[in-house]
N, C-alpha and C positions, 0 to 999 in steps of 0.2 A: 153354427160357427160361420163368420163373415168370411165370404172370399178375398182371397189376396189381396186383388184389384180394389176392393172395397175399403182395404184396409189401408191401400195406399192413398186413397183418397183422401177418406176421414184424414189421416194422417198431414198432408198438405194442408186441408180445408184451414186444422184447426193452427198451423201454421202462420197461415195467412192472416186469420181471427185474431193472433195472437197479436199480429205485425200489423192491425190497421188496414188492409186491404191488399196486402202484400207482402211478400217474403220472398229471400232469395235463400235458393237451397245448392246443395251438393249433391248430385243426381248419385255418386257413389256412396254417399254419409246416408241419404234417406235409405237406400237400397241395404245397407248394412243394419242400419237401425229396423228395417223390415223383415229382414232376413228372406232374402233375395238377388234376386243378379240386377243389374242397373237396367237391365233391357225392358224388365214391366215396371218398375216406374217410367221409359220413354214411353211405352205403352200409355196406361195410365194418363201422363199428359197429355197425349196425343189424343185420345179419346175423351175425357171428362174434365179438360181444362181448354178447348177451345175457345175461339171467339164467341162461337155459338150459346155456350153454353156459359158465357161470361165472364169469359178471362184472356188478357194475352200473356204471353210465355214467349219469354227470349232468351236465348241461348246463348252462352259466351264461350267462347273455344279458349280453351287455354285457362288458364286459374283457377287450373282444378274443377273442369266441366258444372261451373255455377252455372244455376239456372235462376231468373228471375218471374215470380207470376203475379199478375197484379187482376186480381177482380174490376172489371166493370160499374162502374155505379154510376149510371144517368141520371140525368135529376129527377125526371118527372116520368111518369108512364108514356106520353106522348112520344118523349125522349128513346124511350127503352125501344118502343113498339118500331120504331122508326130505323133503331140500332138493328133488330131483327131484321125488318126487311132488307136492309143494305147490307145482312151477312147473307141471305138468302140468297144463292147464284142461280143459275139453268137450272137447276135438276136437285129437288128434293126428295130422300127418300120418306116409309112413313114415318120408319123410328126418329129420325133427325128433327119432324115435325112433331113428334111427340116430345120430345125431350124440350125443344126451343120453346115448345108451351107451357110442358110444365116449369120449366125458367120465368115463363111470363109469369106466369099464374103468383109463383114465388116471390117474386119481385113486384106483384100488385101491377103488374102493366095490363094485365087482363085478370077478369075473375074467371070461376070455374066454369062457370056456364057458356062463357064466351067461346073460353077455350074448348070446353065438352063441341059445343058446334062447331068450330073449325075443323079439330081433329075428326068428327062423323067426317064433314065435305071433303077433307084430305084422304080416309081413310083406304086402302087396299079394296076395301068393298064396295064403298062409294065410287068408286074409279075403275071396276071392276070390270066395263064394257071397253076400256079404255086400251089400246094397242099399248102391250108391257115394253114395247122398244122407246114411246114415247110417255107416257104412264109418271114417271118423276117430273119431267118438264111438264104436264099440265099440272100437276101435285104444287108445284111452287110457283107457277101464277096463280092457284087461285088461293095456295098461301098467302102469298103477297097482298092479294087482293083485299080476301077477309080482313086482314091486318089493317091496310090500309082505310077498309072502311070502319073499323074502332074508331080513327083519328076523328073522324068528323060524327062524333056523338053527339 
């Protein structure tokens, strides 16, 4: 059985699918139709509809707490890769670098193999000698890095 969270996804995803690359919803209508409290579909958005992750989300106060999400679609992989670095701030964790590649990967901005090697260099393990108070910020320079060196294949 899918969890909740999971269920609210799908549920947006195919939303959005349906709408061309976006859809605006009713954060109380989705939440009903899920049967749920509105608070894990904020959830939900918050977590699996990021920029990161290829989408923005804007909120409108008032008219009945519509929300609006529109996917991401860059043209080209150079496009995409370049999008990634400029969400990427100070401090990466691993999961965040997991996720933003398997995006990549999805989106054909990188294949699997690219991505299998970044993810090792980013890894918990790979970074393992690495002081855990500073351990995220070097995690996302040499994210950025890898990334950056795709560009010039």
């Amino acid at each position: 059985m899918a969890r909740l969270v999971d269920v609210i996804e799908a549920m947006i995803k195919e939303l959005i699918e349906e709408n061309n690359g976006s859809a605006t919803i009713s954060r109380s209508m989705l939440a009903e139709q899920a049967n749920c409290v509105p608070s894990q579909v904020t959830y939900v958005l918050s977590t699996r509809f990021s920029t990161g992750n290829g989408y923005i989300v804007e909120s409108r106060r008032g008219g009945g707490g519509q929300i609006t999400i529109t996917q991401i679609k860059p043209v080209g992989p150079d496009e995409y890769i370049r999008a990634v670095i400029d969400s990427v701030g100070d401090s990466l964790s691993q999961q965040e670098a997991k996720t933003l590649l398997v995006n990549a990967a999805e989106s054909n901005a990188v294949n699997t193999r690219e991505a299998t090697s970044i993810m090792s260099a980013v890894s918990d393990r790979a970074l393992s000698k690495v002081d855990t108070d500073i351990r995220s910020q070097v995690r996302a320079d040499i994210f950025k890095n890898a990334l950056a060196g795709l560009l010039i294949r």
